[in-house]
C-alpha positions in Angstrom: -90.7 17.3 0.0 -88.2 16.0 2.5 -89.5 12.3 1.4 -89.2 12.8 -2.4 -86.1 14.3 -1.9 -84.5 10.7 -0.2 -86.2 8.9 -2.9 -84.6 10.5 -6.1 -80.9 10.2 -3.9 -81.4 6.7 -2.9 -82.8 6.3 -6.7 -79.1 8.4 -8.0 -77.3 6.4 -5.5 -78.7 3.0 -6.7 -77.8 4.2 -10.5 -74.5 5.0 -9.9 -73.7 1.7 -8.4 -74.9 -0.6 -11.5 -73.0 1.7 -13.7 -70.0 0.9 -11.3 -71.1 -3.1 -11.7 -70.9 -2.6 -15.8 -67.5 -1.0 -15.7 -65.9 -3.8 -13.5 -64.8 -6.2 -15.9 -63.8 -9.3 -14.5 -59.9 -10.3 -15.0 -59.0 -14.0 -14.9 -56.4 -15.4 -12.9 -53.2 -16.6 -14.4 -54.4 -19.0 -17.3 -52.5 -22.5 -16.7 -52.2 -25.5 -19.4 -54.4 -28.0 -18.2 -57.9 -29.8 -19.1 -60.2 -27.7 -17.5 -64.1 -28.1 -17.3 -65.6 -26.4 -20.4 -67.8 -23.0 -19.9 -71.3 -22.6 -21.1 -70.3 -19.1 -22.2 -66.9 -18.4 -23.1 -63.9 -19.5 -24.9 -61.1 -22.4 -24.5 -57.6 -21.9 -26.2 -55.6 -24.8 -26.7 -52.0 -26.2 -27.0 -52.5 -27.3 -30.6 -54.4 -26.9 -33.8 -57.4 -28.5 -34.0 -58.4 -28.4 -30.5 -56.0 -30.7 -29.2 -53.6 -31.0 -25.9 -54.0 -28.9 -23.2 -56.0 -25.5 -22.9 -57.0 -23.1 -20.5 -60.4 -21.5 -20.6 -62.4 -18.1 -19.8 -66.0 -17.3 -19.6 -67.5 -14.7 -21.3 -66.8 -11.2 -19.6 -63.4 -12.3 -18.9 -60.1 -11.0 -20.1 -56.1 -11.4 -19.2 -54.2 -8.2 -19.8 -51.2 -10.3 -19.9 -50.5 -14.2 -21.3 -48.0 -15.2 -19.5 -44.3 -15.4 -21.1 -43.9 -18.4 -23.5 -47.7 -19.1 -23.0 -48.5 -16.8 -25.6 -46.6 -18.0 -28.3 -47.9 -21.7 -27.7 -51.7 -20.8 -28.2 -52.4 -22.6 -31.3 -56.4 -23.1 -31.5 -59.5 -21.3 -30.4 -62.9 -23.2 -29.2 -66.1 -20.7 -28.4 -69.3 -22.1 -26.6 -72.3 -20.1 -26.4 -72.5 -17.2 -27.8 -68.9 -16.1 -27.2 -66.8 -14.1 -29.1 -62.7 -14.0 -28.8 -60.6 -10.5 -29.4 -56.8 -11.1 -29.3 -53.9 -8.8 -29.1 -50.7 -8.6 -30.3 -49.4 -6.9 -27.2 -50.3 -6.8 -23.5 -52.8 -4.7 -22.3 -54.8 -4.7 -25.4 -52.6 -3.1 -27.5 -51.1 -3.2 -31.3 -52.7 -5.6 -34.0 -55.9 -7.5 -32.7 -58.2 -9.6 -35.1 -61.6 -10.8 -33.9 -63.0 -14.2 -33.8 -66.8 -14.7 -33.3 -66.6 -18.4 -34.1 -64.0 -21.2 -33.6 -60.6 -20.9 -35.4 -58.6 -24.3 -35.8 -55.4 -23.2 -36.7 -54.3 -19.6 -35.3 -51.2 -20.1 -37.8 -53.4 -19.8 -40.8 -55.0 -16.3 -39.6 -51.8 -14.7 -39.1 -51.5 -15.0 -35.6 -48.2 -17.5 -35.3 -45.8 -15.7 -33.6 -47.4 -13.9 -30.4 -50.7 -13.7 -28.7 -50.5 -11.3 -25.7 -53.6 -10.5 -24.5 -57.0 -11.4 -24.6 -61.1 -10.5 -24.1 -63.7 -12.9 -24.4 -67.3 -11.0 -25.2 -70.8 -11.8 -25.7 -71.3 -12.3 -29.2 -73.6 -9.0 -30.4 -76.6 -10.6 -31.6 -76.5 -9.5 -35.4 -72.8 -10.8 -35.4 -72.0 -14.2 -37.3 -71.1 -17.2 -36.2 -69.8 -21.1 -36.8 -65.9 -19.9 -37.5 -66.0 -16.7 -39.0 -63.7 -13.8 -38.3 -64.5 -10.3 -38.7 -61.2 -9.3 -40.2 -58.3 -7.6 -39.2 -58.5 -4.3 -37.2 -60.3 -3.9 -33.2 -64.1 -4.8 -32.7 -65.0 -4.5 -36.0 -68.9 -3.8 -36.8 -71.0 -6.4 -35.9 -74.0 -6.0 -38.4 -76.2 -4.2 -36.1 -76.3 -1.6 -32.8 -74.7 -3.6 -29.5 -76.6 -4.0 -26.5 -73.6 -3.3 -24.8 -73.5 -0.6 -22.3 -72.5 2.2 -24.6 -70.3 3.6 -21.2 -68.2 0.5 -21.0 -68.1 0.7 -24.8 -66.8 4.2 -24.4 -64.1 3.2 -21.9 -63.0 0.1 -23.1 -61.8 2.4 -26.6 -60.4 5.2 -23.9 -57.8 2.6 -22.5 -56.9 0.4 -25.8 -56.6 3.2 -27.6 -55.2 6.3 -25.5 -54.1 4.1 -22.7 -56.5 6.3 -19.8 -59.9 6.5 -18.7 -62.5 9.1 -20.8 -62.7 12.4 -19.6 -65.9 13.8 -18.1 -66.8 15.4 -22.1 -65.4 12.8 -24.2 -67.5 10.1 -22.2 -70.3 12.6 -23.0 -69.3 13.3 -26.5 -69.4 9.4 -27.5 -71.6 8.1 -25.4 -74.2 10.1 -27.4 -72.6 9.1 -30.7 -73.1 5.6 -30.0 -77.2 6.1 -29.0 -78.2 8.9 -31.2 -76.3 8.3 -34.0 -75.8 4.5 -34.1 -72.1 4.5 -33.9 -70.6 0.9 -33.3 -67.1 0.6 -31.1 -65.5 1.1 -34.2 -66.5 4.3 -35.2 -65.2 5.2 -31.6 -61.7 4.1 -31.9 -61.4 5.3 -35.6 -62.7 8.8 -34.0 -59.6 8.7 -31.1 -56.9 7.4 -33.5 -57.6 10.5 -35.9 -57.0 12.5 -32.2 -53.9 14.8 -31.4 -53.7 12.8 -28.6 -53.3 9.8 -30.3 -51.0 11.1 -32.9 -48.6 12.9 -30.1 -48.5 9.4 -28.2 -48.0 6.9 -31.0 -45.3 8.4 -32.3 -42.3 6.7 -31.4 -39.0 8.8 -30.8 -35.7 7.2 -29.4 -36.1 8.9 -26.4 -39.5 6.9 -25.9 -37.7 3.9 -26.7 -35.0 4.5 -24.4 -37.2 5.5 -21.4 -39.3 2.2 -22.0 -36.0 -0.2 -21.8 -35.3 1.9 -18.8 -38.5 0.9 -17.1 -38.4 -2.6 -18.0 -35.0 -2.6 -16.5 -35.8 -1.1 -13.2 -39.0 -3.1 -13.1 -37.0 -7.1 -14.0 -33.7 -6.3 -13.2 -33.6 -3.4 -11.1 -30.7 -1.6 -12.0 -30.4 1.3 -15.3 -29.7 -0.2 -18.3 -26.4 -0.4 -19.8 -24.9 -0.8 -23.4 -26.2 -3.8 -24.2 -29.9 -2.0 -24.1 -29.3 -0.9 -27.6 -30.6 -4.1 -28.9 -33.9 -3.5 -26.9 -34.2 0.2 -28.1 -34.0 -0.7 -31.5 -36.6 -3.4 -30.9 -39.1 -1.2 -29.4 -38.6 1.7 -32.6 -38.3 -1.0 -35.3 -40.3 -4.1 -34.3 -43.0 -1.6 -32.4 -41.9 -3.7 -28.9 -43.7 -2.6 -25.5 -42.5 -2.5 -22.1 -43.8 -6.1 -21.6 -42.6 -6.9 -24.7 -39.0 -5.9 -23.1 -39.8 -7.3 -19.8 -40.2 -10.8 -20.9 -37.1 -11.1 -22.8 -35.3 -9.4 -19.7 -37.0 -12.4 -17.4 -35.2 -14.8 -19.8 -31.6 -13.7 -19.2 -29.2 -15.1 -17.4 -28.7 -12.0 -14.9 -32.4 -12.4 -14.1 -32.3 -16.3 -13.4 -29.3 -15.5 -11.5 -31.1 -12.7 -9.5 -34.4 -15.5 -8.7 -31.6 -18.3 -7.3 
């Protein structure tokens, strides 16, 4: 009895860690322009259209929460190997507009994406997705033509932080984990499920007192002081333009108090 007993805890114990192995996504370093080795299994993202100039590079399973300032405006072109597929952000951490890209994209201008590339995740290409350019339109992790072989937890959590900016609860991890293997719900249907959430409607709507508390962060966290009147211009950013706290925080880094503080 004793014996069994062991067994199915060393057998628990055992589960629990490869669960933990699945949920710890790997984080690059600090991307830097240069003219790195190319990965078997990842993505490159270049300088200039076409493929050209210098580029950093991830591997598949790899993700930066933040492009660095100016960086992310400079991305012009994406090259995948393997069987890699690209999601970017508008905004760090995963947030506002993304667009995925399951195939190489040779001018970022033409698909909308200009202006600002904030974050990124580079992901193992579901094997029902297409390939050789395409994009799978505009809108996060879009369905991929068939069920993932993704570990439907990580799926689970991945749409928890995107999307309500926290880790599932104990019955929503449940709740959706289920969806995805009994009822053959993609990431999707996940996130479609949260953004239709009180949750979700309580937190993405932005009041002025939001926007103001947000400057006020950045401020404390760049310049560390309270903000003053000329925070306005931020505040009206973050309501109008739908700016985040990084958003605010990198134009802070630029100012001339902030150089001033780093001398």
């Amino acid at each position: 009895m004793d014996c069994r007993r062991n067994t199915r805890r060393r057998v628990s114990v055992a589960q629990f860690l490869g669960v933990m192995t699945l949920l710890a996504a790997p984080v690059m370093a600090q991307p830097r322009w240069g003219r790195p080795v190319l990965p078997r299994e990842g993505a490159c993202f270049y300088r200039d259209t076409n493929f050209r100039g210098e580029y950093f590079c991830a591997s598949t399973g790899e993700e930066i929460s933040v492009v660095p300032a100016r960086m992310n405006e400079e991305i012009a072109s994406i090259r995948t190997f393997g069987s890699a597929e690209v999601t970017v952000f508008e905004n760090g951490r995963f947030k506002g507009r993304s667009e995925r890209f399951d195939g190489d994209v040779r001018d970022l201008q033409s698909e909308g994406w200009d202006d600002r590339l904030s974050s990124l995740r580079v992901m193992k290409r579901n094997s029902g997705d297409r390939g050789n350019g395409s994009r799978s339109g505009r809108g996060d992790s879009a369905r991929g033509g068939g069920r993932s072989s993704e570990d439907p937890v990580r799926i689970v959590r991945r749409a928890y932080q995107d999307i309500l900016d926290r880790e599932p609860d104990a019955a929503g991890l449940r709740l959706y984990r289920s969806r995805i293997i009994d009822d053959d719900w993609s990431e999707q249907d996940v996130r479609e499920a949260l953004r239709k959430s009180p949750e979700f409607r309580e937190k993405s709507t932005m009041t002025p007192q939001k926007a103001q508390e947000i400057v006020r962060r950045a401020y404390l966290a760049i310049l560390e002081r309270e903000p003053d009147a000329g925070s306005k211009g931020f505040v009206d950013n973050v309501l109008r333009k739908k700016w985040t706290q990084e958003d605010v925080e990198r134009e802070l880094r630029n100012s001339a108090e902030y150089r001033d503080k780093k001398r």
